[in-house]
N, C-alpha and C positions, 0 to 999 in steps of 0.2 A: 252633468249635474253632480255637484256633492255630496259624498257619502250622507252627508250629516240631513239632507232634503230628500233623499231616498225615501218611498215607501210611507212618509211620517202623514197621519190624519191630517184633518184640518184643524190647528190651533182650537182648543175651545177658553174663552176667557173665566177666569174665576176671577172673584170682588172687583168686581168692574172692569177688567185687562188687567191687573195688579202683576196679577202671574195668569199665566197660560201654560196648559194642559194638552199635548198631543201624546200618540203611540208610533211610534217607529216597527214595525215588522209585525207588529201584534201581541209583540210582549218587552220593548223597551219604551221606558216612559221617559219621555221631556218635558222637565218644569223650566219655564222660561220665567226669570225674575221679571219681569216687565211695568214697574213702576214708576214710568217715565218724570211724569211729576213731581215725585218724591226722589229721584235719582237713583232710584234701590234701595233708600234708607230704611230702617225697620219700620214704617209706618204701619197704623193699624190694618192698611190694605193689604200690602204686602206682607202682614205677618197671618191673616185671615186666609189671605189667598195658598200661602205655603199652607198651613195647617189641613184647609181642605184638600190640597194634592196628594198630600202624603197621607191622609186620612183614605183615597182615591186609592191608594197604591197598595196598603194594608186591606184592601176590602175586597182586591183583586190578585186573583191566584195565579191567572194566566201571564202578568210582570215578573221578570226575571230580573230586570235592572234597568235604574234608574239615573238620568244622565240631567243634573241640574247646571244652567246657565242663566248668563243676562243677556242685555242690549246694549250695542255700540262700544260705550268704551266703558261699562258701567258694570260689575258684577255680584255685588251689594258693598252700600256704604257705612254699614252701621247704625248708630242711632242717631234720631232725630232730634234738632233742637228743643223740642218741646217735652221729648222724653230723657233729655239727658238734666233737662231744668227741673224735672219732675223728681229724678233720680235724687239731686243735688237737693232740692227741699224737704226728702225723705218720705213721699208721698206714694212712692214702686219702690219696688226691688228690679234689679233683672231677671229674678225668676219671675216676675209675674208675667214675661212673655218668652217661655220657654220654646222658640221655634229655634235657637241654634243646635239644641242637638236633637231637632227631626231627622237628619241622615245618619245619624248614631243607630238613634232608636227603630227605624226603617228596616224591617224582617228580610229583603233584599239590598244586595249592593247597590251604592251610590255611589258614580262620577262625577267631582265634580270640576267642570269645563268651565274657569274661571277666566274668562277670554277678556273680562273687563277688570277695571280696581278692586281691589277686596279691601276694606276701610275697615279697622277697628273691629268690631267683632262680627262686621258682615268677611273678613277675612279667616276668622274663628268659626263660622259657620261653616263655609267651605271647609275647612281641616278634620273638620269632622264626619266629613263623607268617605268612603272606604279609598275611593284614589282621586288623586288629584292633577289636575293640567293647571298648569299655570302661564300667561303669556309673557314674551319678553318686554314687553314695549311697556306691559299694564302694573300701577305701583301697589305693592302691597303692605299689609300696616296692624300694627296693634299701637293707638297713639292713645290711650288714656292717660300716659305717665306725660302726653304731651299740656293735658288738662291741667296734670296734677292728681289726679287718684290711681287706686289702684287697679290693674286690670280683672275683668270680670267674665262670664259666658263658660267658665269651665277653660280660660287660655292658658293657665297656670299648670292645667297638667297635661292640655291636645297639644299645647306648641314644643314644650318637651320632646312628651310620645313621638312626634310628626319627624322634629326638626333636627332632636338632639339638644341636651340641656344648653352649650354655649350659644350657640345661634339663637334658641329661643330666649337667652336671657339678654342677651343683646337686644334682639327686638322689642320686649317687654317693655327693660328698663328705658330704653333711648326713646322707643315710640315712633320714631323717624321711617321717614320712607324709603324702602328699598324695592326698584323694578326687578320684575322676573329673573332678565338679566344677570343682573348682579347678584341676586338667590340662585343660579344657577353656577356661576363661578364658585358660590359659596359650598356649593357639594347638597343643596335641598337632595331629598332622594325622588323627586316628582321629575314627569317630562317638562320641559320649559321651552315651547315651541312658539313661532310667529304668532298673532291673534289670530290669523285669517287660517290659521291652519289648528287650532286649540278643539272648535266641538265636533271639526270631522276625525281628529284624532280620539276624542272622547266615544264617537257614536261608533269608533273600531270598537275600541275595550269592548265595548256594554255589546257589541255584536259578538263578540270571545265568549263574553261570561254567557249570553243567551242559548249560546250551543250546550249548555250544562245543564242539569235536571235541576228544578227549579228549590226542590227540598235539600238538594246538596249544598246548593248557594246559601239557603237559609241558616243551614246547621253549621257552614263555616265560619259566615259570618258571625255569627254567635261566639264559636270558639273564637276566633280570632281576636273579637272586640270585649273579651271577659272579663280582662284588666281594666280595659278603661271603663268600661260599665262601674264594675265592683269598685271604683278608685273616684270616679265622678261625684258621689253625693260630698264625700269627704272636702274633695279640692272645691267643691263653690261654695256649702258653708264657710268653708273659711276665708275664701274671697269675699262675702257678703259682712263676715265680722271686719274685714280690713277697713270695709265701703264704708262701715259705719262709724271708722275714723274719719277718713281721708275724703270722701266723696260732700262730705258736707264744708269743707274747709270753705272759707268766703273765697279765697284766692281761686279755688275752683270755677267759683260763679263768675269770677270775673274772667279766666279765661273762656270758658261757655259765652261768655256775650262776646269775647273780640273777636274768639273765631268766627260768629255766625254774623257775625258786625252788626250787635243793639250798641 
């Protein structure tokens, strides 16, 4: 049996199966993105279901660490057509669904076992969890500049932090898809492992940090993540003033329809 099926509860479903909630050892939590239907996209389910986990994870002392994945070949895809049309009529913000930096804000570390594609800023999501796995085979992406606007979720200052300013401005500005793979050639500082081998390498880490006192994890994390905290409100006001150039442009809209092909 695999590490990663060791010991874990029985799955419990939140917002319908959206995301699922088990314990691994008694004090590592797995959030499984599981929103088959929506692909992992930010849908209201899946963003309902993340907020009650991690609401789940803050309420419980006995969590040392948290190990977030998807399903198949899926490991969130960003937004959803009817929320990026919403966006584009000026009707949301992207703060109004502030689940990408729940593993920021998360009083324990967060793994995150990105064993499927990481789309747009369900890739931004992921980066903001304390460590990252990433697989070879699965593509990863910040494509808004592929729409035409600019990017948004806080990516202007995680993908920097994570990546390194040239890497992340490459991917910014191009938006293009790059596999694990080839983020691994490029020097990522993440492990970039097989898919089949990404969340039993993840559910090692989170077994590492669980042998540590659970208030030392807390207070590190903190320090460690002070910059980006303190540096965060600054960098999305100003990506939300860029939105409210760029994100309304008609030419937007019309990319928005060809990709989801209206």
């Amino acid at each position: 049996m695999s590490a990663a099926l060791q010991h874990g509860d029985r799955p419990e479903p939140l917002a319908n199966g959206a995301v699922l909630f088990d314990v691994i050892d008694g004090s590592i939590v797995r959030i499984t993105l599981n929103d088959r239907a929506n692909k992992n996209t930010f849908s209201s389910e899946l963003s309902i279901g993340l907020m009650q986990a991690f609401e789940r994870v803050r309420a419980n002392e006995a969590y040392k660490a948290v190990v977030m994945t998807g399903y198949d070949t899926y490991f969130c895809s960003g937004g959803t057509q009817q929320g990026l049309i919403a966006l584009n009529d000026g009707k949301i913000r992207f703060t109004d669904n502030a689940v990408f930096s729940l593993p920021l804000s998360c009083p324990i570390p967060v793994v995150a076992a990105m064993q499927g594609h990481g789309i747009g800023g369900g890739f931004i999501f992921g980066l903001f969890a304390d460590y990252v796995i990433l697989a070879r085979e699965s593509i990863y992406n910040v494509n808004c500049m592929k729409y035409g606007f600019t990017p948004g979720f806080g990516s202007t200052l995680v993908l920097p932090e994570r990546l390194g300013l040239p890497l992340a401005s490459e991917i910014l500005m191009t938006g293009r898809n790059y596999r694990g793979a080839e983020l691994q050639q490029r020097g990522v500082p993440f492990p970039v492992v097989p898919r089949a081998q990404v969340l039993d390498h993840a559910i090692d880490l989170a077994r590492n940090l669980a042998e540590k006192p659970r208030i030392s994890l807390v207070l590190l994390k903190q320090h460690l993540n002070a910059k980006l905290n303190r540096e965060l409100p600054a960098a999305v006001d100003a990506e939300l003033r860029m939105h409210e150039t760029t994100f309304h442009l008609p030419e937007v809209r019309r990319r928005i329809d060809e990709e989801f092909g209206c």
